[in-house]
N, CA, C and O atoms as a printed pandas DataFrame, in Angstrom:
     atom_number atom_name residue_name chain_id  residue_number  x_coord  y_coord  z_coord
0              1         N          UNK        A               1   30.718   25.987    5.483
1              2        CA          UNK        A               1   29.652   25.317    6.215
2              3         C          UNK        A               1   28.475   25.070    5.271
3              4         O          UNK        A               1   28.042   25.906    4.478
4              5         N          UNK        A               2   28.042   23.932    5.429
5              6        CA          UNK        A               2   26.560   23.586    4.294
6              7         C          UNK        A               2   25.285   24.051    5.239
7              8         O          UNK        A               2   25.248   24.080    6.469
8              9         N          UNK        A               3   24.450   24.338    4.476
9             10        CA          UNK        A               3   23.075   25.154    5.315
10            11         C          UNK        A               3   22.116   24.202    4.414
11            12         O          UNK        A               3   22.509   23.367    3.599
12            13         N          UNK        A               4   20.771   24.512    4.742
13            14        CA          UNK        A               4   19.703   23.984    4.137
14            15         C          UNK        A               4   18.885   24.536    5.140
15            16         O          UNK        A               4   19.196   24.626    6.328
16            17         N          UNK        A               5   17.519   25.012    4.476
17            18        CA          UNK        A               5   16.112   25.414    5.017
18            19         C          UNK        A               5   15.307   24.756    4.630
19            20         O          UNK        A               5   15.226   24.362    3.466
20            21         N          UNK        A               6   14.376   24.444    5.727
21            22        CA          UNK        A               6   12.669   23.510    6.024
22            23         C          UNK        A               6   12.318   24.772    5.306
23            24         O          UNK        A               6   13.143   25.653    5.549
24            25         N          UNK        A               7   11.174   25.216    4.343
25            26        CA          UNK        A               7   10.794   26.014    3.896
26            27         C          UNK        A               7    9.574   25.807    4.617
27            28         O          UNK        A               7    9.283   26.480    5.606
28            29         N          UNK        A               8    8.396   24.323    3.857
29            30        CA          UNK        A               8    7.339   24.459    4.526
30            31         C          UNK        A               8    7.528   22.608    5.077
31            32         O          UNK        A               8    7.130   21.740    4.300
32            33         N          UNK        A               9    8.219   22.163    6.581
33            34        CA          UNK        A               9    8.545   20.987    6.581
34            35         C          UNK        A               9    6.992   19.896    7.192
35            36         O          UNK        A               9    5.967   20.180    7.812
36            37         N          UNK        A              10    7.286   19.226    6.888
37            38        CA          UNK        A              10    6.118   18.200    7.442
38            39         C          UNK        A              10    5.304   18.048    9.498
39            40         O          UNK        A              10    5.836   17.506   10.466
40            41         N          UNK        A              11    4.611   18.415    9.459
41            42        CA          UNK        A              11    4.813   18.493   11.281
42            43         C          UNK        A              11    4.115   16.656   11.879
43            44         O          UNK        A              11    2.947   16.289   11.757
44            45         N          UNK        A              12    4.746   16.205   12.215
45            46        CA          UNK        A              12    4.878   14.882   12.862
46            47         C          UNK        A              12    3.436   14.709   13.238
47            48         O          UNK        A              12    2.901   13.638   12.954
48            49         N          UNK        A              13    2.691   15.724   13.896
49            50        CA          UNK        A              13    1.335   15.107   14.297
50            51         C          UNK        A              13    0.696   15.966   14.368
51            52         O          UNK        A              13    1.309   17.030   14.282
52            53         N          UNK        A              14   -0.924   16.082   14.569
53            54        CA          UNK        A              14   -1.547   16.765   14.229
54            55         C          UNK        A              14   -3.061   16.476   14.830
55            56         O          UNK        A              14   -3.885   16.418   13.917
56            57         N          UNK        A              15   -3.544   16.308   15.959
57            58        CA          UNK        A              15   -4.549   16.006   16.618
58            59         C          UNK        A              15   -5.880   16.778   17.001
59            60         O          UNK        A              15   -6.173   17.538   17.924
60            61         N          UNK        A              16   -6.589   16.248   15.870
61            62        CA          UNK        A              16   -7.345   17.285   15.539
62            63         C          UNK        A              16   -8.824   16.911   16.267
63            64         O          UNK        A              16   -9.090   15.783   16.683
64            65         N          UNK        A              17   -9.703   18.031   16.340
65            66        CA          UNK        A              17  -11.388   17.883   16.863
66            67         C          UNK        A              17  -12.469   18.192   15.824
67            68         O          UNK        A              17  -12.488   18.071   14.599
68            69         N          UNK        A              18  -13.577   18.736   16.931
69            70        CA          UNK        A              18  -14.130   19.470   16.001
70            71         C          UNK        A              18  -14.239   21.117   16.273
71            72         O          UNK        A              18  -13.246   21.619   16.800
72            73         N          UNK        A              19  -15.229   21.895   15.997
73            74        CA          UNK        A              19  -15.671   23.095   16.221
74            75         C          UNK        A              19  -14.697   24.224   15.506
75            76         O          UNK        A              19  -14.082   24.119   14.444
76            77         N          UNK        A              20  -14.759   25.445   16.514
77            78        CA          UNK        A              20  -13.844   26.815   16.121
78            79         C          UNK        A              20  -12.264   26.279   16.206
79            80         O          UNK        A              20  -11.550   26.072   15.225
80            81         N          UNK        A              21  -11.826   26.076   17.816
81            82        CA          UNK        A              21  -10.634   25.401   18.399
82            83         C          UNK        A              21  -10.019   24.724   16.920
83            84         O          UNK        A              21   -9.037   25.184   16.338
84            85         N          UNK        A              22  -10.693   23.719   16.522
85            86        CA          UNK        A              22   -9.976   22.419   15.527
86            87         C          UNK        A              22  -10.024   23.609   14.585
87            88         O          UNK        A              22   -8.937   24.173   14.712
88            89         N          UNK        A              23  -10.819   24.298   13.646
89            90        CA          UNK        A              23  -10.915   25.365   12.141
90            91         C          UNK        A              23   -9.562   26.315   12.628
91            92         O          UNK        A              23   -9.207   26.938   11.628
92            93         N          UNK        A              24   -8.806   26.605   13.630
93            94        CA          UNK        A              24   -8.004   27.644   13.938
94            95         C          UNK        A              24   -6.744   26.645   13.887
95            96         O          UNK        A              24   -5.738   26.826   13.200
96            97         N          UNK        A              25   -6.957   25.696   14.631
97            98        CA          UNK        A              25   -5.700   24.481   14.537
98            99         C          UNK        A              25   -4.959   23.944   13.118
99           100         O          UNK        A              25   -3.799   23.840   12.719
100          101         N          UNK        A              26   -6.286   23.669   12.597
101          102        CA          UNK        A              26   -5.796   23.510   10.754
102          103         C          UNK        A              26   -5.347   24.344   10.078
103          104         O          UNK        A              26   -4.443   24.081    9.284
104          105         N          UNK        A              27   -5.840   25.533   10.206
105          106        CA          UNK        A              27   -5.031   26.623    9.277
106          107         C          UNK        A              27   -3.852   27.184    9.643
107          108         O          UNK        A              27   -3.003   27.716    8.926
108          109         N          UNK        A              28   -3.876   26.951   11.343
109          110        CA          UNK        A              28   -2.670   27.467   11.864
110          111         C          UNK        A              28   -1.318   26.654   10.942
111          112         O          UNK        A              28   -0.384   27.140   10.304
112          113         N          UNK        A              29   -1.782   24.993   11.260
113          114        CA          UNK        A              29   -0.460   24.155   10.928
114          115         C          UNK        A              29   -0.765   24.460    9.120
115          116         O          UNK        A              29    0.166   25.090    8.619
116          117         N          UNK        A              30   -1.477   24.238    8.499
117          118        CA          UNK        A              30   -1.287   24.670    7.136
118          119         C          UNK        A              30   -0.333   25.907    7.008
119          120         O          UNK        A              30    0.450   25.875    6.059
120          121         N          UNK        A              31   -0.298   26.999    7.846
121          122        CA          UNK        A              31    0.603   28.232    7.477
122          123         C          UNK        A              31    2.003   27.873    7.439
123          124         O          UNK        A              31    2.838   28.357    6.675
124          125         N          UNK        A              32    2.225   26.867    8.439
125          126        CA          UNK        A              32    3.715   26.411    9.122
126          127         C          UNK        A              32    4.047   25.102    8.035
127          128         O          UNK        A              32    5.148   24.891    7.527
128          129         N          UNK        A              33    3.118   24.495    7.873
129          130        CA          UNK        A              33    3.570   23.099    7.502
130          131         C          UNK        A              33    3.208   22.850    6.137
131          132         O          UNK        A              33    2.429   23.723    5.757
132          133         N          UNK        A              34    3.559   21.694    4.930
133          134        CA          UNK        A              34    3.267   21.420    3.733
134          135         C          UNK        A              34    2.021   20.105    4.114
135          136         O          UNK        A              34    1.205   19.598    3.344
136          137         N          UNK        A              35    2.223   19.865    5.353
137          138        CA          UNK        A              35    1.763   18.433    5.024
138          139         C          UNK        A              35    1.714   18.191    6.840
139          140         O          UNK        A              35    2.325   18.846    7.683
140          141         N          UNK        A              36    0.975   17.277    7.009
141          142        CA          UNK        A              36    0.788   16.955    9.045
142          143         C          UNK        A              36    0.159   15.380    8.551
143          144         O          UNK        A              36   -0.360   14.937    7.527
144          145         N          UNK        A              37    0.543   14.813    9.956
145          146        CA          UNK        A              37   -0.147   13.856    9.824
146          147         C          UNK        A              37   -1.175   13.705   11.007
147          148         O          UNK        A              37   -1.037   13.655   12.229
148          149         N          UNK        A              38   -2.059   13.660   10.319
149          150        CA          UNK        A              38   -3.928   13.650   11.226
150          151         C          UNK        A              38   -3.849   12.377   11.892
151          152         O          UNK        A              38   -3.512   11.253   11.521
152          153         N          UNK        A              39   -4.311   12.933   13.130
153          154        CA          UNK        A              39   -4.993   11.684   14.174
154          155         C          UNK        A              39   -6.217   12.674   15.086
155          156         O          UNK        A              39   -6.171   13.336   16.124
156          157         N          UNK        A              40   -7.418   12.314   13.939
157          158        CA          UNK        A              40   -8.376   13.187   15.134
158          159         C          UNK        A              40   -9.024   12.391   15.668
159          160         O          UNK        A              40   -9.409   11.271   15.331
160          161         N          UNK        A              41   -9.192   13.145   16.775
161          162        CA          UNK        A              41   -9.474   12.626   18.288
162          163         C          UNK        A              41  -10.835   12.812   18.621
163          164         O          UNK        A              41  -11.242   13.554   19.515
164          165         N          UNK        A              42  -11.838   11.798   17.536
165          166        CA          UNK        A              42  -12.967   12.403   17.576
166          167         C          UNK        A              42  -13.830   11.477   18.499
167          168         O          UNK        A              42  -13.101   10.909   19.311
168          169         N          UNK        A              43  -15.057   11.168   18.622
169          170        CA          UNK        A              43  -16.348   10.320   19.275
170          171         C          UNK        A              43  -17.455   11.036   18.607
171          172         O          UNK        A              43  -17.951   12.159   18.515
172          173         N          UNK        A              44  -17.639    9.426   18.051
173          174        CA          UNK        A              44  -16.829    8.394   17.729
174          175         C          UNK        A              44  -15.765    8.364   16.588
175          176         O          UNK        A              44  -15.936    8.811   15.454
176          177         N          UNK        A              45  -14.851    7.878   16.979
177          178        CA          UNK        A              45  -13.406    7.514   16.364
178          179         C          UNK        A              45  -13.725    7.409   14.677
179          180         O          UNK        A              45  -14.713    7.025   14.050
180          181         N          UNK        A              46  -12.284    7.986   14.232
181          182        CA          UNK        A              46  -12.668    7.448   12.571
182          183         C          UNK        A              46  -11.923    5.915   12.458
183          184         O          UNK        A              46  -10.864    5.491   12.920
184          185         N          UNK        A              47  -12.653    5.486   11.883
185          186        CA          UNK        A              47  -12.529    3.728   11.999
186          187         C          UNK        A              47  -12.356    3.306   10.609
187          188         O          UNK        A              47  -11.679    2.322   10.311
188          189         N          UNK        A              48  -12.957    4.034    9.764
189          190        CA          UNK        A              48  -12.574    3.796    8.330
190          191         C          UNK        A              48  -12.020    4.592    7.208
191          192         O          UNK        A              48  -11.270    5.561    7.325
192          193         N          UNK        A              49  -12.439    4.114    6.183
193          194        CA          UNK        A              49  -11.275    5.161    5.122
194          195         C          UNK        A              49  -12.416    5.858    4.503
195          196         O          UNK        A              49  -12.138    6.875    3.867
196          197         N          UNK        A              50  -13.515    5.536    4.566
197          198        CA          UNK        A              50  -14.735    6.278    4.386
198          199         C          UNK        A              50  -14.675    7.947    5.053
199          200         O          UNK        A              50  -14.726    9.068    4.546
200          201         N          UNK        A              51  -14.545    7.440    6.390
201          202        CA          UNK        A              51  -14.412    8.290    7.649
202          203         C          UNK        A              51  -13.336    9.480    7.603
203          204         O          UNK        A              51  -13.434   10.707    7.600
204          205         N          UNK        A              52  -12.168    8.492    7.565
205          206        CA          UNK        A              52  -10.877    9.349    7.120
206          207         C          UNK        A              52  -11.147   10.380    6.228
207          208         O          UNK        A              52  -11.165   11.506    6.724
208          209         N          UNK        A              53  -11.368   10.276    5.000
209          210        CA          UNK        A              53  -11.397   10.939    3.671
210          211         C          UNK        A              53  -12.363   11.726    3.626
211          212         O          UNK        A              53  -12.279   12.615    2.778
212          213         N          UNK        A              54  -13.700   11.684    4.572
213          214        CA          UNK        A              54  -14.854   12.792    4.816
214          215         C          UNK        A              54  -13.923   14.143    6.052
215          216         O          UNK        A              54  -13.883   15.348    6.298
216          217         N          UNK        A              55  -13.398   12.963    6.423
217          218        CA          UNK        A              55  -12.794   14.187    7.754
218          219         C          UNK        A              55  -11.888   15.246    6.819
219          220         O          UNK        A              55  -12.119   16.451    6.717
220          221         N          UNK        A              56  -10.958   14.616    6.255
221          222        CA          UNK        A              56   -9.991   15.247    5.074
222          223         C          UNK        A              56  -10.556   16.298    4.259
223          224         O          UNK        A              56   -9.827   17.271    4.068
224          225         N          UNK        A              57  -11.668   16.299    3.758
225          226        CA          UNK        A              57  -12.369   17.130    3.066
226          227         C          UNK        A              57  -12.874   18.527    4.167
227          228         O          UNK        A              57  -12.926   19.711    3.834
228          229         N          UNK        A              58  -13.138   18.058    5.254
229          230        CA          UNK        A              58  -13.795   18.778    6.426
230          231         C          UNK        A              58  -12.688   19.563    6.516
231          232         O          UNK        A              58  -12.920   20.772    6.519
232          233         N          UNK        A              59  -11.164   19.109    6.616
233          234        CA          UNK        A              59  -10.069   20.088    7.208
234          235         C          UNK        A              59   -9.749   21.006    5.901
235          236         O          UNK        A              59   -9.377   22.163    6.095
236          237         N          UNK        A              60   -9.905   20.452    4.417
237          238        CA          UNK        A              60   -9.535   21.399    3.499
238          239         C          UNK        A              60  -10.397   22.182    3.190
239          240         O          UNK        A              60   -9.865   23.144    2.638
240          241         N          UNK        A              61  -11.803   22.322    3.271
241          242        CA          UNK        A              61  -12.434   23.227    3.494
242          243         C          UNK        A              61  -12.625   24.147    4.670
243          244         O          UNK        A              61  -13.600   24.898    4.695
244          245         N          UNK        A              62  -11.850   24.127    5.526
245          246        CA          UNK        A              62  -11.541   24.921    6.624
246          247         C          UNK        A              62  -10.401   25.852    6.228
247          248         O          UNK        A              62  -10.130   26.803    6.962
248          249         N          UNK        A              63   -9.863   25.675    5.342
249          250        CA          UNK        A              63   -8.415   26.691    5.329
250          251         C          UNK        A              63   -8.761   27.567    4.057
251          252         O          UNK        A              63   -9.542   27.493    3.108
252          253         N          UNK        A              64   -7.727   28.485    4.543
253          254        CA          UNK        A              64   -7.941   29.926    3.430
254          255         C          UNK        A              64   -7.920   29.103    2.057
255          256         O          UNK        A              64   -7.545   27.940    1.906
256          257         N          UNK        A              65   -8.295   29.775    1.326
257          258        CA          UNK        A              65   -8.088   29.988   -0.269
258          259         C          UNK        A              65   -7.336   29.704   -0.269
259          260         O          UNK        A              65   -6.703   29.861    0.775
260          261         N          UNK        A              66   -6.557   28.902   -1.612
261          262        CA          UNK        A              66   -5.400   28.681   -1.811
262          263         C          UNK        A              66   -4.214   28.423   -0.720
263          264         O          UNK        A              66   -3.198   29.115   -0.659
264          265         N          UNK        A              67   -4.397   27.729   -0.186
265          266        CA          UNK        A              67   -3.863   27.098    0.650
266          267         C          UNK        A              67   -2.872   25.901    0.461
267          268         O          UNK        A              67   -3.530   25.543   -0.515
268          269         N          UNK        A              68   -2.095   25.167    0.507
269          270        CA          UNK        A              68   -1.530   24.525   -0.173
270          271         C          UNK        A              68   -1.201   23.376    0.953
271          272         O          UNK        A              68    0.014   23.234    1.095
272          273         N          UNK        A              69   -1.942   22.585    1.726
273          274        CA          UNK        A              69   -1.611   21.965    2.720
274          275         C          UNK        A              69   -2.039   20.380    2.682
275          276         O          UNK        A              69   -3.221   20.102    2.882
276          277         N          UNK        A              70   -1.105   19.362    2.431
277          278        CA          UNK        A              70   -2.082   17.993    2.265
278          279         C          UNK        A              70   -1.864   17.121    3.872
279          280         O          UNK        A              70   -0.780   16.691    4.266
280          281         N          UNK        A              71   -3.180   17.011    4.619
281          282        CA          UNK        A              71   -3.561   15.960    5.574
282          283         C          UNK        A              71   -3.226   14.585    4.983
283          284         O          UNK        A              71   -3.442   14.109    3.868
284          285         N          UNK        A              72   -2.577   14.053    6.181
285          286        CA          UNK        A              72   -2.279   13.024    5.697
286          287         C          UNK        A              72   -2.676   12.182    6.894
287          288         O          UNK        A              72   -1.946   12.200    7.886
288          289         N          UNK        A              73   -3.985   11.308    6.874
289          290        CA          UNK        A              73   -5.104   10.575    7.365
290          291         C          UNK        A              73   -4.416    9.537    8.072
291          292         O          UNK        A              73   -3.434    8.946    7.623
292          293         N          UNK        A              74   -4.955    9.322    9.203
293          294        CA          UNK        A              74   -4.778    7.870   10.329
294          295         C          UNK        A              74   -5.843    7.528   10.213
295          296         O          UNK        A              74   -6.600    8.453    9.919
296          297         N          UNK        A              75   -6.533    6.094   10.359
297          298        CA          UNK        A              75   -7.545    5.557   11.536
298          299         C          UNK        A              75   -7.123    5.390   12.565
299          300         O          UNK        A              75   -5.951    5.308   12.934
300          301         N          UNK        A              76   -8.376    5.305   13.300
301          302        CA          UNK        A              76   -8.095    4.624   14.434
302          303         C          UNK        A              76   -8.346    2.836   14.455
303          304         O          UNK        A              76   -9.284    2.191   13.987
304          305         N          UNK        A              77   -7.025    2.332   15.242
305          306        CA          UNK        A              77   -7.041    1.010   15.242
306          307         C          UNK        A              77   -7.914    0.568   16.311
307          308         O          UNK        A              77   -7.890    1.222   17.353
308          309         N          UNK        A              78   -8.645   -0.387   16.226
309          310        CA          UNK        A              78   -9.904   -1.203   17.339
310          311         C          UNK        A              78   -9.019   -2.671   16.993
311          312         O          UNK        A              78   -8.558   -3.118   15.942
312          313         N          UNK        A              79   -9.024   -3.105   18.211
313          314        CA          UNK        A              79   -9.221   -4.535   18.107
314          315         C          UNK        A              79   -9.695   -5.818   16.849
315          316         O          UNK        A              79   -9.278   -6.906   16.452
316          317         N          UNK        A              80  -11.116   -4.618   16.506
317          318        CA          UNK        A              80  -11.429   -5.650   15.662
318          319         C          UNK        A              80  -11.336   -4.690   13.909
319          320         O          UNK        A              80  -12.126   -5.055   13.039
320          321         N          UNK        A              81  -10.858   -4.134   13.760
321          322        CA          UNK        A              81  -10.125   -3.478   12.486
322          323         C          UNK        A              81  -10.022   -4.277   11.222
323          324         O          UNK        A              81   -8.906   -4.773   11.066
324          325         N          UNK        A              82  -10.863   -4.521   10.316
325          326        CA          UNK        A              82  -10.782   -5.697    9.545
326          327         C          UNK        A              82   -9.167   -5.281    8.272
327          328         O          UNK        A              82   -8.676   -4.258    7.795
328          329         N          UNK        A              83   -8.974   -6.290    8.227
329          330        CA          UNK        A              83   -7.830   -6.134    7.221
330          331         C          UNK        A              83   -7.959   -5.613    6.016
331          332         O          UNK        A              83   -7.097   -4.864    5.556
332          333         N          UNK        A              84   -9.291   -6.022    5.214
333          334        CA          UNK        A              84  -10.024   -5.041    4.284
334          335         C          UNK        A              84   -9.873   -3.808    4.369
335          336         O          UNK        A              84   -9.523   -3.337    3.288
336          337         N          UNK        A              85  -10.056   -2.529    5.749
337          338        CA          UNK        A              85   -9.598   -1.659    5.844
338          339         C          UNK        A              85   -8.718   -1.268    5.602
339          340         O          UNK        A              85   -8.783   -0.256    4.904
340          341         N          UNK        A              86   -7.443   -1.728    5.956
341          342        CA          UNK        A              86   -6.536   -1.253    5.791
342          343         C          UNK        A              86   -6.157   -1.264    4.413
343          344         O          UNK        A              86   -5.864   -0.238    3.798
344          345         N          UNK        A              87   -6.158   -2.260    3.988
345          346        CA          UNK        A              87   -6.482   -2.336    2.141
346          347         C          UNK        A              87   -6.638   -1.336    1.582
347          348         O          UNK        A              87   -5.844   -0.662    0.926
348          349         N          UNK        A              88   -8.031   -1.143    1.896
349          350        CA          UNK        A              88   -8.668    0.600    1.717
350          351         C          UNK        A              88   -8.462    1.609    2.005
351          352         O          UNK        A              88   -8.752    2.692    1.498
352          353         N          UNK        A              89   -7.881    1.300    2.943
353          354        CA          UNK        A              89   -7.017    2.982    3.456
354          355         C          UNK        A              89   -5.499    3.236    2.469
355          356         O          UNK        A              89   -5.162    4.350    2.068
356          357         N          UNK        A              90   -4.902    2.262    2.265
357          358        CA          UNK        A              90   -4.115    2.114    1.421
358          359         C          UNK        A              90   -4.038    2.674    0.605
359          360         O          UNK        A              90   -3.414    3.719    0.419
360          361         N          UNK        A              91   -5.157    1.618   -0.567
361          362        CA          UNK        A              91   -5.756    2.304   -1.722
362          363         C          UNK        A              91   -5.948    3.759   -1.967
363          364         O          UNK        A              91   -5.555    4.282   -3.010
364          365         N          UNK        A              92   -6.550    4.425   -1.014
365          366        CA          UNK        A              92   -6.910    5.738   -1.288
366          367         C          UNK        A              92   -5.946    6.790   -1.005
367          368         O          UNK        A              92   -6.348    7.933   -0.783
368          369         N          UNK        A              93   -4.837    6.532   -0.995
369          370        CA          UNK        A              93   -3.975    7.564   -1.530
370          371         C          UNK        A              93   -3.991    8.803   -0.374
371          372         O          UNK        A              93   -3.324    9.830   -0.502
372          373         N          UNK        A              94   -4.666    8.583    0.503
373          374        CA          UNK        A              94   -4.610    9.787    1.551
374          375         C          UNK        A              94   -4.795    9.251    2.939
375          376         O          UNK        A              94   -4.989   10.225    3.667
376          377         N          UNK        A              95   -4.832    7.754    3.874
377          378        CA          UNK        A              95   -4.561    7.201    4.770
378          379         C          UNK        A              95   -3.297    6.782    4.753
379          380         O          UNK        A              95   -2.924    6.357    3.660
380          381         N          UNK        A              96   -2.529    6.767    5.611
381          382        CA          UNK        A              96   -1.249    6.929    5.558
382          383         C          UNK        A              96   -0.634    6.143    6.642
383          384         O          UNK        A              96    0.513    5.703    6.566
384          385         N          UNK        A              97   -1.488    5.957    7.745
385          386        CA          UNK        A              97   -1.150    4.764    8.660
386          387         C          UNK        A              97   -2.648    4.750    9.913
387          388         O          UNK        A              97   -3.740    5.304    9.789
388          389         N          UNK        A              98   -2.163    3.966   10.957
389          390        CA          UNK        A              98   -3.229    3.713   12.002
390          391         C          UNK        A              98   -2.611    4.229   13.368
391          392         O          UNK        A              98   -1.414    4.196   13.654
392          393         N          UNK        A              99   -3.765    4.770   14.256
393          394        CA          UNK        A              99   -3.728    5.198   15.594
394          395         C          UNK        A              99   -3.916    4.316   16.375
395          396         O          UNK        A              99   -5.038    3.825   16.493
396          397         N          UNK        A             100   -2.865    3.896   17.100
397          398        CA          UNK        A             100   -2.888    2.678   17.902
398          399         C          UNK        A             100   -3.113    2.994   19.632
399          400         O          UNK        A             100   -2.159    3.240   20.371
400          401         N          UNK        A             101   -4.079    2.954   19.949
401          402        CA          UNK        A             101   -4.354    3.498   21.714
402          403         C          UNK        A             101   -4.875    2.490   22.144
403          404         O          UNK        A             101   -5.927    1.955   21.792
404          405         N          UNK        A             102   -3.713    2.026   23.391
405          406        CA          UNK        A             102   -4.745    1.293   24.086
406          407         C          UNK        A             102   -6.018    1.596   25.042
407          408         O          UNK        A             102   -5.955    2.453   25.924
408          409         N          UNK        A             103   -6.887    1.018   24.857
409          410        CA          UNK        A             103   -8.063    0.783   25.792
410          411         C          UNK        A             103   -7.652    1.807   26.850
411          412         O          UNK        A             103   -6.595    1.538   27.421
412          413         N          UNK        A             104   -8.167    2.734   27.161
413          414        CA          UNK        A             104   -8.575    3.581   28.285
414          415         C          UNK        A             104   -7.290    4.006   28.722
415          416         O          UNK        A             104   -7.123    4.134   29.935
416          417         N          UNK        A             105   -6.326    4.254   27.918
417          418        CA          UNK        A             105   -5.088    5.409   28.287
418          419         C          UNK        A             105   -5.155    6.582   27.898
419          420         O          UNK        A             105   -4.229    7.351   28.158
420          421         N          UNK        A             106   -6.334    7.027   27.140
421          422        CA          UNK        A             106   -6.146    8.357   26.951
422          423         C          UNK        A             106   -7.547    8.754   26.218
423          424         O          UNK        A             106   -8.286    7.854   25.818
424          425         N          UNK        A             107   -7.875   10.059   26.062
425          426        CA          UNK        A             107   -9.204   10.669   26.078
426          427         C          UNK        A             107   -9.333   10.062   25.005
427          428         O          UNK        A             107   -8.393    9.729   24.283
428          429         N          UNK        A             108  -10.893    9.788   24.721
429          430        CA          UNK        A             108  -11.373    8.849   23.197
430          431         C          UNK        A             108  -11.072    7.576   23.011
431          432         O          UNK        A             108  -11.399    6.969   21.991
432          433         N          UNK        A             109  -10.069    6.777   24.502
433          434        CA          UNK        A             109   -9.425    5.761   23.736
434          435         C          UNK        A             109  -10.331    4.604   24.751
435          436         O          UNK        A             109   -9.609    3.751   25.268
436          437         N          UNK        A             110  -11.604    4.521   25.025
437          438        CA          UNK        A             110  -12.180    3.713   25.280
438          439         C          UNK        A             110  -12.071    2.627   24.123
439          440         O          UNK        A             110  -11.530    1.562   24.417
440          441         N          UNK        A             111  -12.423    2.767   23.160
441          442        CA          UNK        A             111  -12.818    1.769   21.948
442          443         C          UNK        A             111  -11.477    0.818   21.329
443          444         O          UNK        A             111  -11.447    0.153   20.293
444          445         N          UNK        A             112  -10.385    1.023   22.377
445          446        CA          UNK        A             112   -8.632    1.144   21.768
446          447         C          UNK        A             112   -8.725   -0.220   21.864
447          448         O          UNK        A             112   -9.609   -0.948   22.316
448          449         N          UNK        A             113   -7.192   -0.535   21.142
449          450        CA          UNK        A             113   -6.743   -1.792   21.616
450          451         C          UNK        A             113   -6.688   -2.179   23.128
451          452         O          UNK        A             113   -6.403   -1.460   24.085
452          453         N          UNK        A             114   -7.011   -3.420   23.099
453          454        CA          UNK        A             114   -6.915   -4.031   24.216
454          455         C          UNK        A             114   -5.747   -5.120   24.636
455          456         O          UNK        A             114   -5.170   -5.423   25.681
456          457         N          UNK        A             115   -5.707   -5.591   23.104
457          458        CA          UNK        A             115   -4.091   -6.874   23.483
458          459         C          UNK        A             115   -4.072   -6.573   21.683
459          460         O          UNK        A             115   -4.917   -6.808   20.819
460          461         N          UNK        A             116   -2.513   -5.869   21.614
461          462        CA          UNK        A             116   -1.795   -5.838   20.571
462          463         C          UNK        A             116   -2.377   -7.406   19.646
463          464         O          UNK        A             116   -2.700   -7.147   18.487
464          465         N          UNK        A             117   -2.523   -8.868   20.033
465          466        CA          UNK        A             117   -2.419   -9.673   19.053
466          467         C          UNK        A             117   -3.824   -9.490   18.676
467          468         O          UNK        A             117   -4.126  -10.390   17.892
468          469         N          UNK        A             118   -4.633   -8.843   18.863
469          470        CA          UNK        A             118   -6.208   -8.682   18.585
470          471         C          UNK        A             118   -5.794   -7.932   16.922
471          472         O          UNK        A             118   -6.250   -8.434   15.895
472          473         N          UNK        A             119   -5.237   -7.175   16.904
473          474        CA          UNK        A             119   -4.966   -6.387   15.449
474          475         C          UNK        A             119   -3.600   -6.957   14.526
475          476         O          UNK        A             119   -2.894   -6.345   13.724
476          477         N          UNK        A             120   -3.549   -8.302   14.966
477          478        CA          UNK        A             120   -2.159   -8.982   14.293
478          479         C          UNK        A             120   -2.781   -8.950   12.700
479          480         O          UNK        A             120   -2.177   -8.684   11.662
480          481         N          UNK        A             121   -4.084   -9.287   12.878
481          482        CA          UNK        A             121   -4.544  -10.056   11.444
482          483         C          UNK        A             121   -4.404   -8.539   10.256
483          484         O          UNK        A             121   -3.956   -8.510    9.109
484          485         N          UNK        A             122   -4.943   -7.496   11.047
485          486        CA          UNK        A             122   -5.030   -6.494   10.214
486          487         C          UNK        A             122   -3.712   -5.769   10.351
487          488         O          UNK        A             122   -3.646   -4.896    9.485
488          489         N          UNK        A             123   -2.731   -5.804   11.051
489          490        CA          UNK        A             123   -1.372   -5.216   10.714
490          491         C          UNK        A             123   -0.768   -6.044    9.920
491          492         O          UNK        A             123    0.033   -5.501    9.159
492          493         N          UNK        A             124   -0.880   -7.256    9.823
493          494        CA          UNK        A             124   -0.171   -7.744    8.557
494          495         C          UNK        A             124   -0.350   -7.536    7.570
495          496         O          UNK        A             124    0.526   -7.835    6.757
496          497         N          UNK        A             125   -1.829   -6.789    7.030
497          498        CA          UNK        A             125   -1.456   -6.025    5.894
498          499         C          UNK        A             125   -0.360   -5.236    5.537
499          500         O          UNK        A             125   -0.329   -4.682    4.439
């Protein structure tokens, strides 16, 4: 029989805040995981790669010493999301894709999409 072990495997999502709650959440999945992919669920929303990459810094300074855990950054998608962004999120080596909510389905997601073709211009990046 062939075996193989997740040692430290990737965890699919990772929905993060702020305060104590979110500092206990990050280190928790850092113990379990090599790597998560971030969608925090903040107000107001991270909208850019500016945003992203300040938040990123916020979660690695939350975890123990030597820690070995890389966030791997969403925005959040708006309607009006310029394509430049995404460019930039690109570029920087630690946005990794976009949070797509529509308009008022779920907590924070006032600011969401409203009609999928509103973000055509910037998903075709």
């Amino acid at each position: 029989m062939n075996r193989f072990t997740l040692k430290r495997p990737t965890t699919g999502i990772c929905i993060c805040a702020t305060g104590p709650p979110w500092l206990r959440c990050s280190a928790d999945s850092a113990r379990r995981f090599a790597r998560a992919i971030v969608m925090p669920n903040l107000k107001p929303p991270v909208r850019t790669t500016q945003q992203a990459l300040e938040y990123r810094e916020r979660i690695l300074q939350a975890l123990p010493p030597r820690t070995a855990f890389e966030p791997l950054m969403t925005l959040y998608l708006t309607d009006d999301t310029p394509p430049e962004e995404i460019t930039r999120a690109k570029l920087s080596g630690h946005v990794f894709g976009v949070k797509l909510y529509p308009a008022g389905a779920t907590t924070h997601s006032d600011e969401g999409v409203t009609r999928l073709s509103r973000c055509f211009h910037a998903l075709e990046k």
